[in-house]
C-alpha distance (Angstrom), angle and dihedral (degrees) to the residues before:
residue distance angle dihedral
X1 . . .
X2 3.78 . .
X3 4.39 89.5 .
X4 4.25 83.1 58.9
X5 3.80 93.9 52.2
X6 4.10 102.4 98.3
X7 4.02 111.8 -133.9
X8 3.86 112.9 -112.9
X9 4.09 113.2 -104.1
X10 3.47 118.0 -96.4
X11 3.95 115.8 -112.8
X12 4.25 81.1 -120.7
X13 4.10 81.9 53.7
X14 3.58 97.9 51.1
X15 3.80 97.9 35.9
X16 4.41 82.2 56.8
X17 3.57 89.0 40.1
X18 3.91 86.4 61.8
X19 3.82 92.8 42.8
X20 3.50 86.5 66.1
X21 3.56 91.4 45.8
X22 3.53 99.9 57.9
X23 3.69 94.6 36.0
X24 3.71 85.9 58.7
X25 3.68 89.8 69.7
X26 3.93 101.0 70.8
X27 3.78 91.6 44.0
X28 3.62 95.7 55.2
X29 3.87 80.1 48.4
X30 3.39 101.9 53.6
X31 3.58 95.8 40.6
X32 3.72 86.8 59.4
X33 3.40 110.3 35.6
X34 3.82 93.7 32.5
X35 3.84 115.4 17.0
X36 3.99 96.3 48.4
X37 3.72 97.7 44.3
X38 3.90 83.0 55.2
X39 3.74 98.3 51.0
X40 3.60 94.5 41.7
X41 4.16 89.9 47.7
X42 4.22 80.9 58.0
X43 3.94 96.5 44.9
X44 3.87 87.2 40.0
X45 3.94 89.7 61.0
X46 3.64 100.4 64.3
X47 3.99 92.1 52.8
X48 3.61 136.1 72.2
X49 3.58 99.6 -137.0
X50 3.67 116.3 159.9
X51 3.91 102.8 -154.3
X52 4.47 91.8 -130.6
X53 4.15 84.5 64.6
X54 3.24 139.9 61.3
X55 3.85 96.9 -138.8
X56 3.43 115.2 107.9
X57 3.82 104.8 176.0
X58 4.08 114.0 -171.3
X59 4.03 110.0 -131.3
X60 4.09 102.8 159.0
X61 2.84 124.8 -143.6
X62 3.91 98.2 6.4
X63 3.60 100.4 109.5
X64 3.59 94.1 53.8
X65 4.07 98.0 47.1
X66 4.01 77.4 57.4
X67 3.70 92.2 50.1
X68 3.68 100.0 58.1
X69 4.19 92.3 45.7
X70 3.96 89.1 43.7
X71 4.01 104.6 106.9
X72 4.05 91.2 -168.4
X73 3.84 89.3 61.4
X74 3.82 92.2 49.0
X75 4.39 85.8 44.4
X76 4.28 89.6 51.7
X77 3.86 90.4 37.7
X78 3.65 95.4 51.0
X79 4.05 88.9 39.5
X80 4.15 80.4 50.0
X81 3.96 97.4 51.8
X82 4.12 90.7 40.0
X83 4.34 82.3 53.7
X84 3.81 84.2 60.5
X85 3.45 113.0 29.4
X86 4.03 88.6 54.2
X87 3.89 103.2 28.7
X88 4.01 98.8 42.1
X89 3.93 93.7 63.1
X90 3.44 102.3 38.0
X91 4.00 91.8 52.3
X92 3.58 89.8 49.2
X93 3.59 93.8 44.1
X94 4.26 92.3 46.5
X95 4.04 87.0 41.7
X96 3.72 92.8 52.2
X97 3.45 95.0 45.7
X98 3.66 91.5 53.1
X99 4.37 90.8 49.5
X100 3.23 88.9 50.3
X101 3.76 93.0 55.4
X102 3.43 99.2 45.6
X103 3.36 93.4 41.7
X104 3.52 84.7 76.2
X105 3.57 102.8 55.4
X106 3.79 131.4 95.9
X107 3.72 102.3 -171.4
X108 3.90 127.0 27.0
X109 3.82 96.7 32.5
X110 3.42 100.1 114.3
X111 3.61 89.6 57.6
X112 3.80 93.7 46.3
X113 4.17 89.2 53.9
X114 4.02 92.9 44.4
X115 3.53 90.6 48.0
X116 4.11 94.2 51.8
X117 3.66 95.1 29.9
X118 4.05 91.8 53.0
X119 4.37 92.1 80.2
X120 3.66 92.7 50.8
X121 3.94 86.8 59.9
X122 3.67 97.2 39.3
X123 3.64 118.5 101.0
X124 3.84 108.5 -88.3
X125 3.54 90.1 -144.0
X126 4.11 95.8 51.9
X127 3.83 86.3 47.0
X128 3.65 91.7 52.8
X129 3.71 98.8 51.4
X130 4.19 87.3 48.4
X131 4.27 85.4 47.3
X132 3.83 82.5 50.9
X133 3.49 97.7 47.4
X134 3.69 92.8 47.1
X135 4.01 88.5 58.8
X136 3.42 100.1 48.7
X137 4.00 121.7 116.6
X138 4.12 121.3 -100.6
X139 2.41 150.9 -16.1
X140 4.33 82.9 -3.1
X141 3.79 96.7 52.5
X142 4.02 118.9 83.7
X143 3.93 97.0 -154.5
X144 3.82 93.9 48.1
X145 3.68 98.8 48.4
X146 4.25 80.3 56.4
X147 3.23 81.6 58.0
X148 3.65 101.9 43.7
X149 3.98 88.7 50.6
X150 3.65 94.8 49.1
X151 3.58 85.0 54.7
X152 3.95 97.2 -115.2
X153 3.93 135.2 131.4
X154 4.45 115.6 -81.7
X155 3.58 106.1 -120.8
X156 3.70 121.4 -140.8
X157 3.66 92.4 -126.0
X158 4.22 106.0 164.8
X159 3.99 89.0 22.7
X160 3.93 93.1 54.6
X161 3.80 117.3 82.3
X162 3.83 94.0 -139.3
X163 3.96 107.1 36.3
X164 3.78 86.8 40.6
X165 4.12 93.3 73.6
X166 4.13 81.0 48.4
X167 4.02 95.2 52.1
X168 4.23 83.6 46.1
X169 3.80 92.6 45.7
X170 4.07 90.8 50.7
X171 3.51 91.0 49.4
X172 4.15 94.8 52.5
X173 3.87 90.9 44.2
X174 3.50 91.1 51.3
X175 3.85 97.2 57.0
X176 3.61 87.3 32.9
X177 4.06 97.6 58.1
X178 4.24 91.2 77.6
X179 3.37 100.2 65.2
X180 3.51 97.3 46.4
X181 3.40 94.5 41.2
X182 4.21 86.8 53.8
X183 3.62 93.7 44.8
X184 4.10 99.6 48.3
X185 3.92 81.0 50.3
X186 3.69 88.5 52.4
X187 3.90 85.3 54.8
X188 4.08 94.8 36.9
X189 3.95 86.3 56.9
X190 3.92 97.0 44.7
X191 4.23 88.3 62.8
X192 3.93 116.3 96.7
X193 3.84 118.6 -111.7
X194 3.96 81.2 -141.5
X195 4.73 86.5 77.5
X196 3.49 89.3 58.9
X197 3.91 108.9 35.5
X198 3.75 78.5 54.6
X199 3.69 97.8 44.6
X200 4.14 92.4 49.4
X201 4.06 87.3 50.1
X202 4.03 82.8 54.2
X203 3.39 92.3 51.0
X204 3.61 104.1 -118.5
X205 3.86 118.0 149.0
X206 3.75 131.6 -130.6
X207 3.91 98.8 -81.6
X208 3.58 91.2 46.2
X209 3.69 92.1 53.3
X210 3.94 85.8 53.4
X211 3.57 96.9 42.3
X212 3.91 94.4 49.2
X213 3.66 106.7 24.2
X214 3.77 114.2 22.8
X215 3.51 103.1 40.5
X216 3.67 97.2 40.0
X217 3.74 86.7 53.3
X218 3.44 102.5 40.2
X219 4.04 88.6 63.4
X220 3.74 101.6 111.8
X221 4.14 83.6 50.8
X222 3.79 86.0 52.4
X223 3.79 94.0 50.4
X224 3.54 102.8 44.6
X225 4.16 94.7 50.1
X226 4.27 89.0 46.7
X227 4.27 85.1 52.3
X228 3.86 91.3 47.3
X229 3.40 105.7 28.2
X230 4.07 92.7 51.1
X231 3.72 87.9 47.8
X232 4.09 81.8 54.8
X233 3.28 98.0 51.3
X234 3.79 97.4 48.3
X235 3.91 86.3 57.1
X236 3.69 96.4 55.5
X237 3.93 111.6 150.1
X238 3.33 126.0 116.7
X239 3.78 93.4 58.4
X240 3.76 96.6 58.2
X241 3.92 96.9 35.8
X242 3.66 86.9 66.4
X243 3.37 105.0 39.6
X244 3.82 94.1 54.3
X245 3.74 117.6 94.2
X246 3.68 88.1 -126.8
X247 3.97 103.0 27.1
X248 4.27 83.4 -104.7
X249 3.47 106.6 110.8
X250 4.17 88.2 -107.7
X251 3.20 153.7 -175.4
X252 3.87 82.0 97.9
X253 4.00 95.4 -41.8
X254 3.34 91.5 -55.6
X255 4.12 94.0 134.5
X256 3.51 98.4 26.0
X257 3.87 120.2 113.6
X258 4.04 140.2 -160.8
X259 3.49 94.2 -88.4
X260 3.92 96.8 50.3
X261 3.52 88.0 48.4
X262 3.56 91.3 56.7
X263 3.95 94.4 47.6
X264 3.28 91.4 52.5
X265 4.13 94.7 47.1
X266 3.52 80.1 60.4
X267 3.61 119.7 37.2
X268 3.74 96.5 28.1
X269 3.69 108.5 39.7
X270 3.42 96.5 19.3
X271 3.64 99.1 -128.0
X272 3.81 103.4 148.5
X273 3.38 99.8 168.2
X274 3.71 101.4 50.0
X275 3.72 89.6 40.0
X276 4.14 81.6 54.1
X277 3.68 91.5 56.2
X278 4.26 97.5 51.7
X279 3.65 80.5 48.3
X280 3.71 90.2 59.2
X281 3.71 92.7 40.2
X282 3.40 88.8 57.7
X283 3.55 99.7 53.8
X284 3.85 87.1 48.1
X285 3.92 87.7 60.8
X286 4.17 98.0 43.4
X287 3.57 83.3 44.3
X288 4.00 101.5 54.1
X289 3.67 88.7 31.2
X290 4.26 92.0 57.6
X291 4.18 82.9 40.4
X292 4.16 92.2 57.4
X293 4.08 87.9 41.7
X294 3.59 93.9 52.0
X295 3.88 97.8 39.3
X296 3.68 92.6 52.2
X297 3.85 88.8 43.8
X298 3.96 89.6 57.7
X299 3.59 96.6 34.3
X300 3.89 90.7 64.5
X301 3.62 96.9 38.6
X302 4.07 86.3 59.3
């Protein structure tokens, strides 16, 4: 009788018994709100569904033959990669500039990191329609009536099909520059005093203290914006939707990207399936892109 009575939990039992509880709760998150969407994305992709029916017909690999012979994909995903390879580095560049700076101040930084944090937590579609408004012709547009009284030429800007992707690019860079600027000062703080007291005894000036103590150090800062911020970039939307004059990445797809491209696959021509399948190419391409940036990060650390 005594061998069938169970022994009471321990309070170390029940406080892991909890743990699990509550760590239960982001999982079953996750698997919902992430995890499903994902799978479905794949199964979507080899169907023609058309979102208004309830057909879903499975044709393989249909969608993706299209895919590789469909000349607006390679036009957004070109327009996509351009976003990144030009916007990524010159944010990081501008927001390290503007640590480094501030870095160096002992009264007034604050201010400094309110002021070039504040666009990062604007709404990107408010800052889009004042970027928009800014480009406009005159006597409406700010930059052209700079022009105007400085006695040179108004430029098209969001009407012409190749200073359009420039006017889009400013725009993202500029709400883009706080939290780089934030997270290199993150880094900037986390080095010891100790490098560069012993670094000035030595002799060495300011640009050799950057080039062989701050940067060096500041490598895991360096890594973990190029990860993020290229898996930003590739996701640009809202930006160009609302700078178009039409919400479609115009002049003549010039501005649009992948992900717009998708959207509008979707929710304007009603193309589920297809839109299903960019999705997944997309994911393919953040995916391997993360994978190289993380194998090359390990590979020189060994």
């Amino acid at each position: 009788m005594a061998h069938n009575m169970k022994k009471p939990r321990t309070l170390a039992q029940k406080n892991e018994l909890w743990a699990y509880a509550f760590l239960c709760v982001p999982i079953i998150f996750y698997v919902v709100v992430r995890f499903y969407p994902t799978l479905y994305a794949f199964y979507l992709s080899f169907t023609d569904w058309d979102i208004v029916s309830r057909d879903m017909d499975f044709i393989g690999l249909e969608n993706y033959f299209r895919l590789m012979g469909d000349s607006v994909f390679v036009k957004t995903l070109g327009n996509t990669i351009r976003y990144v390879v030009f916007g990524l580095p010159i944010s990081m560049f501008l927001g390290f500039l503007l640590a480094y700076h501030i870095n160096y101040l002992n009264r007034g930084a604050d201010l400094y990191k309110t002021i070039y944090f504040m666009p990062y937590i604007t709404s990107m579609v408010a800052a889009a329609w004042v970027w928009r408004w800014l480009f406009q012709p005159p006597p409406v547009g700010v930059f052209n009536n700079i022009l105007t009284a400085l006695n040179l030429p108004s430029q098209p800007f969001l009407r012409s099909t190749t200073q359009a992707p420039f006017a889009v690019l400013v725009t993202t860079v500029w709400a883009d520059l706080g939290f780089q600027m934030i997270i290199f000062l993150a880094g900037l703080k986390g080095i010891s005093e100790q490098y560069y007291e012993a670094a000035r005894i030595d002799g060495a000036s300011n640009m050799q203290q950057l080039q062989k103590i701050t940067l060096p150090l500041l490598k895991p800062t360096i890594v973990f914006l190029v990860i993020t911020g290229t898996i930003r970039y590739l996701r640009i939307f809202t930006q160009v939707m609302n700078m178009s004059t039409q919400g479609d990445g115009g002049p003549l797809n010039s501005t649009k990207p992948l992900v717009l491209y998708i959207y509008d696959t979707a929710f304007r021509s009603f193309e589920m399936g297809y839109s299903a399948t960019m999705t997944v190419a997309l994911f393919c391409i953040i995916l391997i892109v993360t994978l190289i940036q993380m194998r090359i990060t390990r590979s020189e650390d060994t």
